[in-house]
N, C-alpha and C positions, 0 to 999 in steps of 0.2 A: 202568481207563479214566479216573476220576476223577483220579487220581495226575496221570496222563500229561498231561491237559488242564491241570490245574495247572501241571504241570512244565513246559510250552511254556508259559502266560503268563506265569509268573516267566520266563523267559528273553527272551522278547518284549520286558516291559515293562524288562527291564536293559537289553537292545539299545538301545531307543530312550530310555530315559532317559540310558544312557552317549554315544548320538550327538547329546541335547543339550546336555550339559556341556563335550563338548567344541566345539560348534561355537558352545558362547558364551565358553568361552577362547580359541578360535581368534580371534572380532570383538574379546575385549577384549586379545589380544597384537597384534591388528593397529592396534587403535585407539593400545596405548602407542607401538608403534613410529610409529606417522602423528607422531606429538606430539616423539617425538624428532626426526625429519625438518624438523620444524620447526622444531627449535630447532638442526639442524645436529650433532645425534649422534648421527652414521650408525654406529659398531658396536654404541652401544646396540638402534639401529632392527634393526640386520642381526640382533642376537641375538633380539629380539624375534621378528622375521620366522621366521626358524628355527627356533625353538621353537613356532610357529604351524605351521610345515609339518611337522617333528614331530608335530605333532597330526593335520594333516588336508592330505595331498599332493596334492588333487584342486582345490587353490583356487587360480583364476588369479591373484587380485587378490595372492595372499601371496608369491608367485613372482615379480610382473610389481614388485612393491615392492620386495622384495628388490633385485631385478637394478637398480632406480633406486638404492637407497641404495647399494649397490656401485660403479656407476656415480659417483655424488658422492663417492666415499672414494677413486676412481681403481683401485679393483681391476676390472681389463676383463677377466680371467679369468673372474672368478666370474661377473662381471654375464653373460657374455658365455652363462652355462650357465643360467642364473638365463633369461635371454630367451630363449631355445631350450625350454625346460621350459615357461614362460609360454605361448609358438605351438604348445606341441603340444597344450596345453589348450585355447587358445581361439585358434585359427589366421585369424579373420577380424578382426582389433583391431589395427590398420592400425600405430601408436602404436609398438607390440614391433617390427615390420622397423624401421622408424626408429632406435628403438633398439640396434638389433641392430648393424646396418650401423654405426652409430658406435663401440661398442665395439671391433668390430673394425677400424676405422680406428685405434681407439688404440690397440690392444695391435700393429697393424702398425707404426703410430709407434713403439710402445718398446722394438720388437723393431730397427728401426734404429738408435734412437737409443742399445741399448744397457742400457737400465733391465729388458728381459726376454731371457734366454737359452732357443734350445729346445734339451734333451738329447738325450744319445743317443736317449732310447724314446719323441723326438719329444712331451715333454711341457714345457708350459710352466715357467720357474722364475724369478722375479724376483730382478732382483741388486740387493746393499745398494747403495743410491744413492751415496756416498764410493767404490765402487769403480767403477761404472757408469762406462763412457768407450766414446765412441760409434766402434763399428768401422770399419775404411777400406773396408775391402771384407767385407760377413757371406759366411758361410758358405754354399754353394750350398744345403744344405736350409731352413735359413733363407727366402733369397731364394725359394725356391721355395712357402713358406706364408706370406711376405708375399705375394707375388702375391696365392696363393687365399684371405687373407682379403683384400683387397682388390676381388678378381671377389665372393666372397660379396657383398659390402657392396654392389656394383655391386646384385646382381641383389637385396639387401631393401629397396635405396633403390626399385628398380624396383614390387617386392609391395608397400612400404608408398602408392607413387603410385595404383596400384593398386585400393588397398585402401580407399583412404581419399576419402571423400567431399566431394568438391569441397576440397582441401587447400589451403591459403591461401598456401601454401609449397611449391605445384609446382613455381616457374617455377624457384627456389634450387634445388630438390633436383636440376632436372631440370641446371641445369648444374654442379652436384657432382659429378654422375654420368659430364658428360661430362668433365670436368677428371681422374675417377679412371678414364674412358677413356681419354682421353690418357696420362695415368700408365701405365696396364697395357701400353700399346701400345708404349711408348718402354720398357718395362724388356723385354720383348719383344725389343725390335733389338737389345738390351746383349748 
């Protein structure tokens, strides 16, 4: 019986000693990455980020960072899974829709403009920008997930209004909204 008591507190006290080491790696890769963000070295930060969520996949703040420094490096892909990942953690953090809804404004931009192609198995692929030339007419599947990130973006600009507490930046978002109505409406008649 003795054994056994023992045997559970040594296992206890590694549990919680292992879930403190890591969750003070996790503050000081979050902290390096803040420091690179600020000085504008987003793959430093991203690798930092990642190896933080490597550790501990439960932390908004490492997610919702992530998807910013992606975001400043121009990758609207990753950010774009980075903010989705963020709101399933913390779905009431007005900031992430905002976010969100722009990402995929731009990866619908560079999906026209030709900087992102989507394949066969409907997965994203970025083309080397020297070859990137912007299509006359995309492809109907294409045109068909620009729409729907375009309606997404509609309806996170909508949750982030929402969500967010007296937002200083209703009045812009509210007619972004309606100008990407317009938009959806008019590809619509096409």
């Amino acid at each position: 019986m003795k054994k056994a008591l023992l045997l559970v507190s040594i296992l206890t006290i590694s549990v919680i000693t292992t879930a403190c080491i890591n969750s003070f790696a996790v503050q000081e890769l979050n902290s390096k990455a803040m420091t690179f963000m600020e000085q504008e070295n987003y793959p430093e930060a991203i690798e930092r980020l990642k190896s933080s969520i490597d550790l501990d996949d439960s932390i908004f703040e490492s997610h919702y960072n992530l998807a910013v420094a992606y975001t400043k490096s121009e990758d609207y892909v990753n950010a774009l899974y980075s903010y989705q990942k963020a709101i399933s953690l913390k779905p009431d953090f007005a900031d992430s829709y905002y976010s969100l809804a722009v990402a995929e404004e731009n990866i619908a931009s560079d999906l026209t403009a030709g900087l992102l192609i989507l394949d066969d198995n409907g997965n994203l692929q970025k083309v080397n920008s020297d070859e990137a030339e912007r299509p006359d007419k995309l492809p109907e599947s294409t045109s068909a997930y620009v729409y729907e990130l375009l309606k997404d973006a509609v309806k996170n600009y909508n949750e982030y209004i929402a969500k967010a507490v007296q937002p200083s930046d209703s009045d812009d978002v509210q007619n972004h909204i309606s100008d990407l109505e317009l938009k959806l409406n008019t590809s619509l008649k096409e």
